[in-house]
Backbone as ProteinMPNN parsed JSONL, in Angstrom:
{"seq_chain_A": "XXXXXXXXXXXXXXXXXXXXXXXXXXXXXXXXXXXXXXXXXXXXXXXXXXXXXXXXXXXXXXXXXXXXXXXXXXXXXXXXXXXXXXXXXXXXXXXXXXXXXXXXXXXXXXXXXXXXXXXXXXXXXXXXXXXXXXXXXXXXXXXXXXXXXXXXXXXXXXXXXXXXXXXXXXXXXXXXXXXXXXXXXXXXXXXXXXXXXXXXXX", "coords_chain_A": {"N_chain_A": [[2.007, -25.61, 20.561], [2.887, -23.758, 22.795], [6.209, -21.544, 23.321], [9.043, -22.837, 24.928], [7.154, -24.208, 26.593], [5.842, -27.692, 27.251], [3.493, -28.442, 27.061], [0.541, -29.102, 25.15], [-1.5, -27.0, 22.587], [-4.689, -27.045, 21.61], [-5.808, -25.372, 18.615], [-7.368, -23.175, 16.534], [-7.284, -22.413, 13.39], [-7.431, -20.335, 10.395], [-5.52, -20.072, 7.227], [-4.915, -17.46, 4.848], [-3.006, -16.983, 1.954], [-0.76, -14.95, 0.047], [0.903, -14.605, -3.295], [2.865, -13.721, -6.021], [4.155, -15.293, -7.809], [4.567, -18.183, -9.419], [3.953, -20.719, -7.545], [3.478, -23.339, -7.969], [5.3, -23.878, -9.805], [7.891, -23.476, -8.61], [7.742, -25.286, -6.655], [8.548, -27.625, -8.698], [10.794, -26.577, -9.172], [12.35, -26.819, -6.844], [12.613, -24.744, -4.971], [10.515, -24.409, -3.651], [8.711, -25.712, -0.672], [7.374, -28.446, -1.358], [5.449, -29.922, 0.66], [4.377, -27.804, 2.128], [3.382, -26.644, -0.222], [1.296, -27.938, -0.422], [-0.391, -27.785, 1.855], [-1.413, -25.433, 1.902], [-2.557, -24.827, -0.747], [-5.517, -25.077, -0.866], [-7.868, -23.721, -1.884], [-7.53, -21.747, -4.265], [-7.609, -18.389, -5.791], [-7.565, -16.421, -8.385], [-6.188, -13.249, -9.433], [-6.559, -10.817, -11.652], [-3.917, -8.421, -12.715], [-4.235, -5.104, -12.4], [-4.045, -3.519, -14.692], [-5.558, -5.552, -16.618], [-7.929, -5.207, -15.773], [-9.06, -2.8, -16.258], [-11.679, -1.824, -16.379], [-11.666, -0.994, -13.559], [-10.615, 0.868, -12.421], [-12.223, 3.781, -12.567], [-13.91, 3.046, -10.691], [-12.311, 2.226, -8.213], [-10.484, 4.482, -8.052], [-12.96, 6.053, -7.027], [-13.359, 5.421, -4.906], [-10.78, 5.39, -3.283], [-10.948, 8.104, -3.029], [-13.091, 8.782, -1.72], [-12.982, 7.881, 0.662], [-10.643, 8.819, 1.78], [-11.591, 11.645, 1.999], [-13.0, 11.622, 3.698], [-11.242, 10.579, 5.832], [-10.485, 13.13, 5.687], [-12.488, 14.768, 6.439], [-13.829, 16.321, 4.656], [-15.062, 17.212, 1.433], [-15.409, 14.687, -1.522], [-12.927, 14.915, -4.088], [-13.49, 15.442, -7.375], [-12.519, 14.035, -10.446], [-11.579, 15.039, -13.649], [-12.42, 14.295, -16.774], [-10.256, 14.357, -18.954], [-8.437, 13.89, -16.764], [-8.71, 11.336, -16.134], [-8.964, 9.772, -18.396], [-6.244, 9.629, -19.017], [-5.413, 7.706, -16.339], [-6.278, 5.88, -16.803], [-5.121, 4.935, -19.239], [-3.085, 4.187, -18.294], [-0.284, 1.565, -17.069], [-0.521, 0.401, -14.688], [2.173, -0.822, -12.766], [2.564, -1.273, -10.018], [0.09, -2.145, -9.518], [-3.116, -2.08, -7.31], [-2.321, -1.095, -4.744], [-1.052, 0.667, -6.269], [-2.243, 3.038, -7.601], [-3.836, 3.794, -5.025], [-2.211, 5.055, -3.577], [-1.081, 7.145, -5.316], [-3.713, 8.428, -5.214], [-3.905, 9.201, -2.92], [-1.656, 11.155, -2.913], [-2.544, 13.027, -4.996], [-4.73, 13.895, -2.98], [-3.255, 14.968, -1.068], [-2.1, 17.023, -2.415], [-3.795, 18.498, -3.941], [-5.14, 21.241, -4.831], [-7.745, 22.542, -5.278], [-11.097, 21.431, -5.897], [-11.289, 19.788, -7.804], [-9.606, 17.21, -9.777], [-6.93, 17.335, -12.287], [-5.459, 16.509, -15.43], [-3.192, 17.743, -14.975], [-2.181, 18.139, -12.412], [-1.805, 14.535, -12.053], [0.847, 12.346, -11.293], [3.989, 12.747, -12.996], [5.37, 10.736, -14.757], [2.926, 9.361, -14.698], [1.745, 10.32, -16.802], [3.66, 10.259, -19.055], [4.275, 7.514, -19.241], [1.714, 6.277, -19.994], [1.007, 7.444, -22.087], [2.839, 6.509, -23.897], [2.286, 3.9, -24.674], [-0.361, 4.036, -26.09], [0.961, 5.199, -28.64], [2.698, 3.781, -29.332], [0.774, 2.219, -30.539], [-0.792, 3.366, -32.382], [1.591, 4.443, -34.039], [1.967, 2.316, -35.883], [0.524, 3.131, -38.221], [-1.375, 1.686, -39.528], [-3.577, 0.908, -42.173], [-7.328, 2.23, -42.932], [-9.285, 0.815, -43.773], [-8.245, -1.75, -43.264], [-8.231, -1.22, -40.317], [-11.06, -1.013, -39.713], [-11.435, -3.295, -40.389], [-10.325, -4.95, -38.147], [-11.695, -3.63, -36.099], [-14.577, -4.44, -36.436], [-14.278, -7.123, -36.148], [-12.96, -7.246, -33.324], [-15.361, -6.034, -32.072], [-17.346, -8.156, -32.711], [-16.293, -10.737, -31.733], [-16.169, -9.747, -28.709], [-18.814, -9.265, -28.743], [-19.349, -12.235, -28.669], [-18.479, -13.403, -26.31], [-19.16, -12.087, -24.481], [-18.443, -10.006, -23.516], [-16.072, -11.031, -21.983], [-12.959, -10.444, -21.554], [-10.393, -11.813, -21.182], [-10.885, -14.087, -22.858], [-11.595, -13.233, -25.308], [-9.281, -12.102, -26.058], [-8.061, -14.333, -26.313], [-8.95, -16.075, -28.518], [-8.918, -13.683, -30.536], [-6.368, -13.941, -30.797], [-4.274, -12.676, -29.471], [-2.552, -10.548, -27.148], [-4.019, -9.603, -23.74], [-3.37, -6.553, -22.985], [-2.77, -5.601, -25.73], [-5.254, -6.079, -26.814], [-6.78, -3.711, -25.416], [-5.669, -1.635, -25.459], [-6.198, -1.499, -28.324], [-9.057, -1.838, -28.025], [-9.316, 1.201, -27.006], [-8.311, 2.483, -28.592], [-9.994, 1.895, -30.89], [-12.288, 3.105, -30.039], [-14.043, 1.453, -28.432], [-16.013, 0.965, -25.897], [-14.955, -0.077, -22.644], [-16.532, -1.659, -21.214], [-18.409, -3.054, -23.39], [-20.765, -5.334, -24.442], [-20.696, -6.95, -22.465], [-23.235, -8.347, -19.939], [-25.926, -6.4, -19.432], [-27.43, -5.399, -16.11], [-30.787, -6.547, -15.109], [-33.718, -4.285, -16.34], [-35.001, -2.897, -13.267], [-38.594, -3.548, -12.403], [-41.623, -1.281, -13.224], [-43.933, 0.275, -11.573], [-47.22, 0.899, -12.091]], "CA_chain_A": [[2.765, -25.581, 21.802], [4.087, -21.928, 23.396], [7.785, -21.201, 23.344], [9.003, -23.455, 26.089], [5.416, -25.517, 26.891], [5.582, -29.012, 26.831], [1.639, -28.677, 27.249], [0.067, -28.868, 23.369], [-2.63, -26.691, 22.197], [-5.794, -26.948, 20.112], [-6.379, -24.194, 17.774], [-8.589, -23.409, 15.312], [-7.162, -21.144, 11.975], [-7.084, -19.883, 8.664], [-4.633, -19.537, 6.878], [-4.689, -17.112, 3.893], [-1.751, -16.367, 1.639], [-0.803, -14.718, -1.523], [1.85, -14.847, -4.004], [2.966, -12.964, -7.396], [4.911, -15.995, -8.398], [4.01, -19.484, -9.721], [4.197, -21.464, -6.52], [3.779, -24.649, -8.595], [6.666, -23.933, -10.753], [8.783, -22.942, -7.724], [8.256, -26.57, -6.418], [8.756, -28.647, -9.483], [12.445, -26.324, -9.301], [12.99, -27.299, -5.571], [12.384, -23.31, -4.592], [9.651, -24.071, -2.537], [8.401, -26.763, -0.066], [6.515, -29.12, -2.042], [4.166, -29.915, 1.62], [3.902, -26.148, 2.533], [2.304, -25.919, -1.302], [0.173, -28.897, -0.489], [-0.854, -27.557, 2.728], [-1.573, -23.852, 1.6], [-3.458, -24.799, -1.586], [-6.612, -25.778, -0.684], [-8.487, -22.86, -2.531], [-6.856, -20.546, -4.966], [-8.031, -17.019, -6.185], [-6.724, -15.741, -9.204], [-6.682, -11.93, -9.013], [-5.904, -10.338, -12.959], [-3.824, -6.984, -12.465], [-5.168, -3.823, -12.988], [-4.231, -3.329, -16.032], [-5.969, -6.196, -17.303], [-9.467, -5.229, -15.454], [-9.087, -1.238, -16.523], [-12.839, -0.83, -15.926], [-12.547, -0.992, -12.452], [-9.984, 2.197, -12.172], [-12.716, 4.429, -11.768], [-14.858, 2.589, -9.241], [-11.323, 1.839, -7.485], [-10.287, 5.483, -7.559], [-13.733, 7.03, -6.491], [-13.636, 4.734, -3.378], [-10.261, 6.101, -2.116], [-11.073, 9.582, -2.902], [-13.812, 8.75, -0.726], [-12.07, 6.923, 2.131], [-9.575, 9.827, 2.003], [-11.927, 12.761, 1.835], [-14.315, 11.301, 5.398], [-10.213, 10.531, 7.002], [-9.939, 14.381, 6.639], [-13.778, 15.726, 6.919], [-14.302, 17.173, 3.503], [-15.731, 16.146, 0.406], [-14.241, 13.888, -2.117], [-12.151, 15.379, -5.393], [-13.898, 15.068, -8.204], [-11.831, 13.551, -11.265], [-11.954, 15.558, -14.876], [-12.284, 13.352, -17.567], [-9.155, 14.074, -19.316], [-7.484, 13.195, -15.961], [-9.378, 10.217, -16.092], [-8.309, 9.286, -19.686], [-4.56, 8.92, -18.531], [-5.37, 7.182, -15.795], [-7.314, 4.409, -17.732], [-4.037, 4.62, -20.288], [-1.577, 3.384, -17.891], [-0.332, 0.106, -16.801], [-0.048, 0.528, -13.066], [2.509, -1.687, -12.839], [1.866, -1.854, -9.144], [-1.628, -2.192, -9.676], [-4.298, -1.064, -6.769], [-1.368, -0.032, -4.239], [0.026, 1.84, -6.487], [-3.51, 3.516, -7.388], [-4.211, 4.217, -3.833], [-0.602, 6.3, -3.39], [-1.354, 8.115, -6.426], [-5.118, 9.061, -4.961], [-3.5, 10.291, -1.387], [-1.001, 11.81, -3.224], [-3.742, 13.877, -5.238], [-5.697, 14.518, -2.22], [-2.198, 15.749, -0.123], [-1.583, 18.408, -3.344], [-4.714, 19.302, -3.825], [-5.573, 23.206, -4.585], [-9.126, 23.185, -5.585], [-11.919, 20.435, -6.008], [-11.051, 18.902, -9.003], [-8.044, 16.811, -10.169], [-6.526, 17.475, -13.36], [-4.544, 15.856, -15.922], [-1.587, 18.229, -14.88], [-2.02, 17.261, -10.861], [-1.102, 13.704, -12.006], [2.219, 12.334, -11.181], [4.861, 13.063, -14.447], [5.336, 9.172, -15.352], [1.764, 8.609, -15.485], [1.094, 10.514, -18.618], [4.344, 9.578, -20.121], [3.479, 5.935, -19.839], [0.167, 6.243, -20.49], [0.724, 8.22, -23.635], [3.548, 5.442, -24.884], [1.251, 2.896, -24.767], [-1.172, 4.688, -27.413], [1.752, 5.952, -29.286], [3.452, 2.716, -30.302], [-0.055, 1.369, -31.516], [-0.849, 4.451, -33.441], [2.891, 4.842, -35.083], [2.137, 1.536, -37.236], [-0.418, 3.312, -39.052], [-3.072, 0.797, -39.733], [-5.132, 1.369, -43.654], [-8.354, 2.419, -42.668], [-9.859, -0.731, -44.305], [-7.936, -2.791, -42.231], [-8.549, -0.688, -39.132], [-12.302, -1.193, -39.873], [-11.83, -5.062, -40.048], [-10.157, -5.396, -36.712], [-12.615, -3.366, -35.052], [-15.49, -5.348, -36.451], [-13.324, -8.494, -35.388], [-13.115, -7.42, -32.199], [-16.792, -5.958, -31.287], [-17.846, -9.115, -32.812], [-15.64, -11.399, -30.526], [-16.174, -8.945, -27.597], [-20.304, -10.239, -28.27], [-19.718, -13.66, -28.505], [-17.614, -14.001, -25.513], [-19.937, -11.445, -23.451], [-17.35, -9.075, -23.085], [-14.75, -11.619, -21.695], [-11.632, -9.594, -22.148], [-9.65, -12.796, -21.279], [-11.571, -14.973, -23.885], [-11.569, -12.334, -27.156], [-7.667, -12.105, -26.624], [-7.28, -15.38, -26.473], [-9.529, -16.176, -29.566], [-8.172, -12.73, -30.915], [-4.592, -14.519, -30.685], [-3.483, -11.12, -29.158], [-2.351, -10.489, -25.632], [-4.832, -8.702, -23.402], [-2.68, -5.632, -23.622], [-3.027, -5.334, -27.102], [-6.731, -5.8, -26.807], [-6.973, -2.815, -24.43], [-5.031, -1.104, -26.508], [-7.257, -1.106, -29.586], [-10.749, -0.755, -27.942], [-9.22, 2.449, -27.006], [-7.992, 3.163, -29.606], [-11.286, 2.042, -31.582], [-12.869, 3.921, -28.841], [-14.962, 0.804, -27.861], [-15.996, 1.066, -24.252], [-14.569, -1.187, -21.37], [-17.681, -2.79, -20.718], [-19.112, -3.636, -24.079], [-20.74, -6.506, -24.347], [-20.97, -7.368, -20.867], [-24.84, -8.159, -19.855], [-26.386, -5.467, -18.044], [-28.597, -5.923, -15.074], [-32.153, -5.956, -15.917], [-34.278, -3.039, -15.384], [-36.435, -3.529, -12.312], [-40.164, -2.908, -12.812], [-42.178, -0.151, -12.751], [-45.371, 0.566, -11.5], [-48.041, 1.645, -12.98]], "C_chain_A": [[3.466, -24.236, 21.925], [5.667, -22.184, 23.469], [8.027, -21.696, 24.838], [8.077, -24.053, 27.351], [5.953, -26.548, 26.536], [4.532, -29.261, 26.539], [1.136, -28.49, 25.318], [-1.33, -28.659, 23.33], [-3.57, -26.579, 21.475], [-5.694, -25.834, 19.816], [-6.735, -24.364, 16.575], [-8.016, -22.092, 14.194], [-7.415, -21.356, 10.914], [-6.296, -19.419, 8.593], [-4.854, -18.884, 5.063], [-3.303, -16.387, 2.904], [-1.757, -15.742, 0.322], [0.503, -14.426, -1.937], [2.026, -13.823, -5.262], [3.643, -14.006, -8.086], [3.857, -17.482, -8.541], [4.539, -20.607, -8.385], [4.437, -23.122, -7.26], [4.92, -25.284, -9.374], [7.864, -24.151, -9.525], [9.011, -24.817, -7.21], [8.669, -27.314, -7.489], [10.628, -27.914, -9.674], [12.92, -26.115, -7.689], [12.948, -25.74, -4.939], [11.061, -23.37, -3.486], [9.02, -25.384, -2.328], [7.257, -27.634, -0.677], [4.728, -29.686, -0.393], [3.701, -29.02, 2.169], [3.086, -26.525, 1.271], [0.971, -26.633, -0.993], [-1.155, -28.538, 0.683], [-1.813, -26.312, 2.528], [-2.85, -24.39, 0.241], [-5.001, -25.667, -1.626], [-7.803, -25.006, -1.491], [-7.636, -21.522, -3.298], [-7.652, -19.97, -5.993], [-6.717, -16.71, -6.995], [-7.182, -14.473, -9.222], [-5.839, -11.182, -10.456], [-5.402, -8.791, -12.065], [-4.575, -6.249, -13.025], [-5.206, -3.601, -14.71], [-4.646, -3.918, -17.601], [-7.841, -6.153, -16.804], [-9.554, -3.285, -15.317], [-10.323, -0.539, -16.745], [-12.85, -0.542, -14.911], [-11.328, 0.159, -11.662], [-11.1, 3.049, -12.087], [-13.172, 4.223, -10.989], [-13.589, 2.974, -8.088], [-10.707, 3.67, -6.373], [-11.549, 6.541, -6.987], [-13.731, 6.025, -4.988], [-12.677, 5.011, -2.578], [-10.567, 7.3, -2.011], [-12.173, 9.877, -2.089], [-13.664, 8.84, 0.918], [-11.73, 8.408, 2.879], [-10.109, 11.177, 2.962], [-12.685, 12.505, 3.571], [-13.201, 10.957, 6.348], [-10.522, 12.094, 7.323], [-11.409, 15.368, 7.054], [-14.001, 16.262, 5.65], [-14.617, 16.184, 2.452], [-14.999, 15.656, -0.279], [-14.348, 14.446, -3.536], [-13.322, 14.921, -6.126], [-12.435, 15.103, -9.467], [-11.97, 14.24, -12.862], [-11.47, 14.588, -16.073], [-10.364, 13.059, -18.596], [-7.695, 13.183, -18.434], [-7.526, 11.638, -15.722], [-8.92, 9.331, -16.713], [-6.906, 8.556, -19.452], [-4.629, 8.157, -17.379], [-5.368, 5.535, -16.18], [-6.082, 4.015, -18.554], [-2.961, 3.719, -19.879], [-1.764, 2.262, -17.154], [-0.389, -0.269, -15.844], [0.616, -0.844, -12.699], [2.616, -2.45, -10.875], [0.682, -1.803, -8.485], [-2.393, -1.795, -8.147], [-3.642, -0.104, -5.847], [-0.804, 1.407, -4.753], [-1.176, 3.318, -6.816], [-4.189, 4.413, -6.305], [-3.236, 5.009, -3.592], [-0.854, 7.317, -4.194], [-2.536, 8.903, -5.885], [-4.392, 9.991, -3.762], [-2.37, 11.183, -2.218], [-1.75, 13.493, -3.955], [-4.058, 14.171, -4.292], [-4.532, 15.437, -1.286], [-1.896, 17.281, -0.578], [-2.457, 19.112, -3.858], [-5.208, 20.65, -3.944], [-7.09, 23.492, -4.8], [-10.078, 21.8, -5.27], [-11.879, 19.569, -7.085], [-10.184, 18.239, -9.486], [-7.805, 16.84, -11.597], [-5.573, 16.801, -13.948], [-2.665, 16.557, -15.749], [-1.076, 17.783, -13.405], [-1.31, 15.887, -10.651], [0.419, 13.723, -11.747], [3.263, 12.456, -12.867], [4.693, 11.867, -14.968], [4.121, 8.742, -15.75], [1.184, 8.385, -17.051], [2.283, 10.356, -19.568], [4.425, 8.239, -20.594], [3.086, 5.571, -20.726], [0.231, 6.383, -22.06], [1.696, 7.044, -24.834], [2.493, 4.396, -25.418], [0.523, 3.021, -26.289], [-0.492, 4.654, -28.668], [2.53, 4.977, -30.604], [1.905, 1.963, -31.265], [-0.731, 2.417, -32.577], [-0.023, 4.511, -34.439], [2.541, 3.595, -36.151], [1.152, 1.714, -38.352], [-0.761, 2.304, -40.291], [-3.711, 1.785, -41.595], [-6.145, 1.138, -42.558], [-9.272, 1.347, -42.853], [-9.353, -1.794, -43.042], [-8.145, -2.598, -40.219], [-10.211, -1.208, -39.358], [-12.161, -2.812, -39.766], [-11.484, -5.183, -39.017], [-11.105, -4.642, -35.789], [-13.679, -4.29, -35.192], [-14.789, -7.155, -36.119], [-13.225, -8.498, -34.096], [-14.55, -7.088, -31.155], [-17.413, -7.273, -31.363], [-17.368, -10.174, -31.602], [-16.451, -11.175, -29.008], [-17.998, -9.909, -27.458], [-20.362, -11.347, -28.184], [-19.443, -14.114, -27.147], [-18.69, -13.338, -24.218], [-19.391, -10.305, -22.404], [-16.356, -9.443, -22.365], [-13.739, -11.275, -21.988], [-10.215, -11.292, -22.708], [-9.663, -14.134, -22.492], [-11.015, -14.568, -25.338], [-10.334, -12.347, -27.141], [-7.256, -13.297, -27.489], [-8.037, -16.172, -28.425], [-9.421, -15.49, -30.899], [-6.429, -13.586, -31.736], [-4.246, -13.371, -30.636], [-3.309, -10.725, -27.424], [-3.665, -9.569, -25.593], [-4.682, -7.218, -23.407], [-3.42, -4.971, -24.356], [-4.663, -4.971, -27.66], [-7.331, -4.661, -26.47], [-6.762, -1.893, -24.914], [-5.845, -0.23, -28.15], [-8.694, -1.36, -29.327], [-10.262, 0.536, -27.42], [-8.849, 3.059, -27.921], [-9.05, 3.476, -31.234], [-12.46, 2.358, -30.565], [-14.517, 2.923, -28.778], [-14.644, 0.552, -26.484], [-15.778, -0.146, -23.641], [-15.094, -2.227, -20.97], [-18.687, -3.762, -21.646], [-18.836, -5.121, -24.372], [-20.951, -7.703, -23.141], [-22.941, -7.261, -20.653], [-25.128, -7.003, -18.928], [-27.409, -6.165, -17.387], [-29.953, -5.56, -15.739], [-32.623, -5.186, -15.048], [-35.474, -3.596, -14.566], [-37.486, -2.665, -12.77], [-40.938, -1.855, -12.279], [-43.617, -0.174, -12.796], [-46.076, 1.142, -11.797], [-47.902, 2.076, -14.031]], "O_chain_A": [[4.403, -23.797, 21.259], [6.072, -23.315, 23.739], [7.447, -21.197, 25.802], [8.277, -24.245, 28.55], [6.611, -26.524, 25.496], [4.31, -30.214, 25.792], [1.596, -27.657, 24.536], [-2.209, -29.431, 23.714], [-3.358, -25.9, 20.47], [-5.46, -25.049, 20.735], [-6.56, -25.277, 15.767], [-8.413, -20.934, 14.323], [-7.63, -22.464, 10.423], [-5.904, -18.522, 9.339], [-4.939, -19.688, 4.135], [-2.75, -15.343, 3.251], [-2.67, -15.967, -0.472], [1.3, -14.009, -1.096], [1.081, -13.044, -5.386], [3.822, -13.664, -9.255], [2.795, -17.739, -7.974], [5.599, -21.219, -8.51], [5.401, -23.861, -7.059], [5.334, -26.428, -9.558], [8.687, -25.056, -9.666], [10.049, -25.465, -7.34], [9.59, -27.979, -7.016], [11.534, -28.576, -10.181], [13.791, -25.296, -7.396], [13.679, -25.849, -3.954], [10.761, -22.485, -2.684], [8.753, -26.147, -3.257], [6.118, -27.333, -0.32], [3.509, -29.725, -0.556], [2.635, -29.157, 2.769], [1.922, -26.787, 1.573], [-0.149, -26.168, -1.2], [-2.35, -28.816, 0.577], [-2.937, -26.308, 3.032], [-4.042, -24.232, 0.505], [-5.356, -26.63, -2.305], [-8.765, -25.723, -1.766], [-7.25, -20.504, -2.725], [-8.253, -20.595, -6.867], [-5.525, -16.695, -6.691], [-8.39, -14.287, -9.072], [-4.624, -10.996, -10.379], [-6.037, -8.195, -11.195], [-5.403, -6.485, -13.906], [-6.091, -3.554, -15.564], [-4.478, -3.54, -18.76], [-8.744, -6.825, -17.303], [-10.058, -2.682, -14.369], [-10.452, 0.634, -17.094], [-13.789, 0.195, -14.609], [-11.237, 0.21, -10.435], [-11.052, 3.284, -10.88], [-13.115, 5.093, -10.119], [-13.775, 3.831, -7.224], [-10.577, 3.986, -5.19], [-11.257, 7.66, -6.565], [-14.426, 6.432, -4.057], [-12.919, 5.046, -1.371], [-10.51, 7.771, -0.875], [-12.35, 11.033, -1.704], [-14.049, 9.523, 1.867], [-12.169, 8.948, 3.894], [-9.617, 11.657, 3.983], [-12.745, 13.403, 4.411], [-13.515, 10.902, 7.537], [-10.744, 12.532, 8.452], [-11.415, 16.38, 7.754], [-14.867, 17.098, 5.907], [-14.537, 14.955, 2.433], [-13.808, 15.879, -0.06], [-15.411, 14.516, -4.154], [-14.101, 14.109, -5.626], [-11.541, 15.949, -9.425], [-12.883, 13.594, -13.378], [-10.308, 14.214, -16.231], [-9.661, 12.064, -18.771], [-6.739, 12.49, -18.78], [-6.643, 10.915, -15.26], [-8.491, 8.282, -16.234], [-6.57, 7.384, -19.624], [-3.494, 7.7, -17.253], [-4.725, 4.518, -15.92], [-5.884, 2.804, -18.645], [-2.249, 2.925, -20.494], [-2.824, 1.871, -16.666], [-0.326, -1.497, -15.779], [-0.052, -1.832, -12.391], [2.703, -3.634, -10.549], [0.352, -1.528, -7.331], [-1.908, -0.696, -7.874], [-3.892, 1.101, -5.793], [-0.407, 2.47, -4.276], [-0.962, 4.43, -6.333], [-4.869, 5.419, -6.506], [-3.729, 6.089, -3.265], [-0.842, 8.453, -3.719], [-2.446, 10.118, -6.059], [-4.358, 11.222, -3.738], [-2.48, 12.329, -1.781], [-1.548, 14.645, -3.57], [-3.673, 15.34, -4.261], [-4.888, 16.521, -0.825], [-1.623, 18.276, 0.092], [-2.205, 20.246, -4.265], [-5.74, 21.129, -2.943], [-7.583, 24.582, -4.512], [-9.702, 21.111, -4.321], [-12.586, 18.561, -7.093], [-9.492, 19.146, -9.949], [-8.679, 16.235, -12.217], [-4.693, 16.372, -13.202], [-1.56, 16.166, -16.125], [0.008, 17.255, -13.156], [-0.533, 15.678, -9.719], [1.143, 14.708, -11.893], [2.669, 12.003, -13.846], [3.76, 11.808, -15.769], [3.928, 8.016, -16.725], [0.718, 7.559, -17.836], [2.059, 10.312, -20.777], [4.57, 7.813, -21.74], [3.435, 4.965, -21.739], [-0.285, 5.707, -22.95], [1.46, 6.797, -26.017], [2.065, 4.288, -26.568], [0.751, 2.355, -27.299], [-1.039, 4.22, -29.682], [2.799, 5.109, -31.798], [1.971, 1.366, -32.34], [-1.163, 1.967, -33.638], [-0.43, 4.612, -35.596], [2.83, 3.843, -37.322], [0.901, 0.869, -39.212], [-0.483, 2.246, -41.489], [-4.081, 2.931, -41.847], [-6.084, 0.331, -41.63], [-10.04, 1.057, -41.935], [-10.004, -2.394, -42.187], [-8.179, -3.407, -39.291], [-10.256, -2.305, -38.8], [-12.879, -3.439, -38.987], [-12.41, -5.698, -38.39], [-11.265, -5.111, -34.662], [-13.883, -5.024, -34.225], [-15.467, -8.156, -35.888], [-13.357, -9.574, -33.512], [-14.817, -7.551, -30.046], [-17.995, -7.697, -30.364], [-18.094, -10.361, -30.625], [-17.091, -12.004, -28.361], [-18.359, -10.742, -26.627], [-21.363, -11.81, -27.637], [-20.04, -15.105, -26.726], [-18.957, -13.979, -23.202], [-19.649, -9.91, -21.267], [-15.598, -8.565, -21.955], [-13.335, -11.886, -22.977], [-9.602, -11.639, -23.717], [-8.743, -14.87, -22.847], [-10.341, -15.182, -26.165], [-9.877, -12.619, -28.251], [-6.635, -13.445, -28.542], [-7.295, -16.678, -29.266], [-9.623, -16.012, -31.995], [-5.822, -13.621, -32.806], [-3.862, -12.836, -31.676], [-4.297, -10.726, -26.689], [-4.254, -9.012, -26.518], [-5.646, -6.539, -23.761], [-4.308, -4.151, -24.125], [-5.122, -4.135, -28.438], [-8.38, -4.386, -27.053], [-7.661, -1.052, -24.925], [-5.945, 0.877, -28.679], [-9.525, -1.16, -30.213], [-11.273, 1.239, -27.404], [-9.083, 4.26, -28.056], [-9.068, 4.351, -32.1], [-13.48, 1.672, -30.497], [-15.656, 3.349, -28.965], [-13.608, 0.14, -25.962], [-16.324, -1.181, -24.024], [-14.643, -3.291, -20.546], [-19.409, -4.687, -21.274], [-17.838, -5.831, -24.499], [-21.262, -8.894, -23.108], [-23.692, -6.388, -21.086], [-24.584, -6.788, -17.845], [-28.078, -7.125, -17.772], [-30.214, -4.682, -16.562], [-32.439, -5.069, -13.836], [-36.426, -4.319, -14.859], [-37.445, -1.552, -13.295], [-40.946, -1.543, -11.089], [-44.346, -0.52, -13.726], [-45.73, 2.32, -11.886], [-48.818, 2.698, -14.569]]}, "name": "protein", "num_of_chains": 1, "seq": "XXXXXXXXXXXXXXXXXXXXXXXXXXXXXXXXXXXXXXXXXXXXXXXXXXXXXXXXXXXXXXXXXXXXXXXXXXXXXXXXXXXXXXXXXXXXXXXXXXXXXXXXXXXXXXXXXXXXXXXXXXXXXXXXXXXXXXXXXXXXXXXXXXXXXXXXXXXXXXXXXXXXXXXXXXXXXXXXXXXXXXXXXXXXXXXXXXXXXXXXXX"}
């Protein structure tokens, strides 16, 4: 019904919403309308932050540097691995937004074609670099460094590169996991099936 209609109208919607909080919790502590939740939850998408799906920082950032580069007519930055490195290191604690600010921000300061690990914003690489820093300082025996890597490639294959799985089987936050395949410089994706190769002729 319109703002002062008596007349009542069909309509036809969707409604999509999203949250950062436990909506379920919120009702069982009277914080939120127990028939709004009922109404609203008819399909729920869980969406891990970034810094728990830290392969998909480069895809993420070559797609604004894309976006960006065809708003202003020119081509799109290319990324130098080291700049890359710290990217991948940090936690973006407001994950793709904050990603996308950081890219226009790069593309606004810009002097050449390439972005560098000094171009980044200051915080990134001090983060970034904590992160590493605290799991380095408890210097690990080599022996025992060698068993948790083979503990975790192993995992990493059973699970099929399930990050969320090997933690939890791990008994180690995802974090932590993230943490030490970089630090046992096992890649992002291992373990994950690849696509099969299509066929070739002849």
């Amino acid at each position: 019904r319109r703002l002062g209609e008596n007349q009542y109208r069909r309509v036809d919607v969707r409604v999509v919403s999203a949250s950062n909080k436990d909506l379920w919790q919120l009702v069982q502590e009277k914080k939120f309308r127990q028939d709004l939740f009922f109404r609203l939850n008819v399909m729920k998408l869980k969406l891990p932050p970034l810094r728990e799906r830290r392969e998909d920082i480069p895809l993420l950032l070559e797609h604004f540097l894309t976006q960006l580069a065809e708003e202003s007519g020119q081509r799109p930055l290319k990324v130098h691995p080291e700049a890359l490195k710290v990217l991948m290191n940090y936690d973006w604690p407001g994950n793709i937004r904050e990603l996308q600010n950081e890219a226009r921000r790069l593309v606004a300061l810009a002097s050449g074609r390439e972005i560098l690990a000094e171009h980044l914003s200051p915080h990134l690489s001090a983060a970034a670099g904590a992160g590493l820093q605290d799991l380095y300082a408890r210097g690990l025996d080599p022996q025992i460094e060698d068993l948790e890597k083979k503990a975790i490639l192993h995992t990493l294959g059973m699970v099929r590169g399930n990050k969320v799985k090997a933690a939890k089987m791990l008994k180690i936050s995802r974090r932590t996991l993230y943490l030490k395949m970089r630090a046992f410089g096992i890649a992002p994706r291992f373990g994950k099936k690849s696509p099969a190769a299509a066929p070739q002729n002849g």
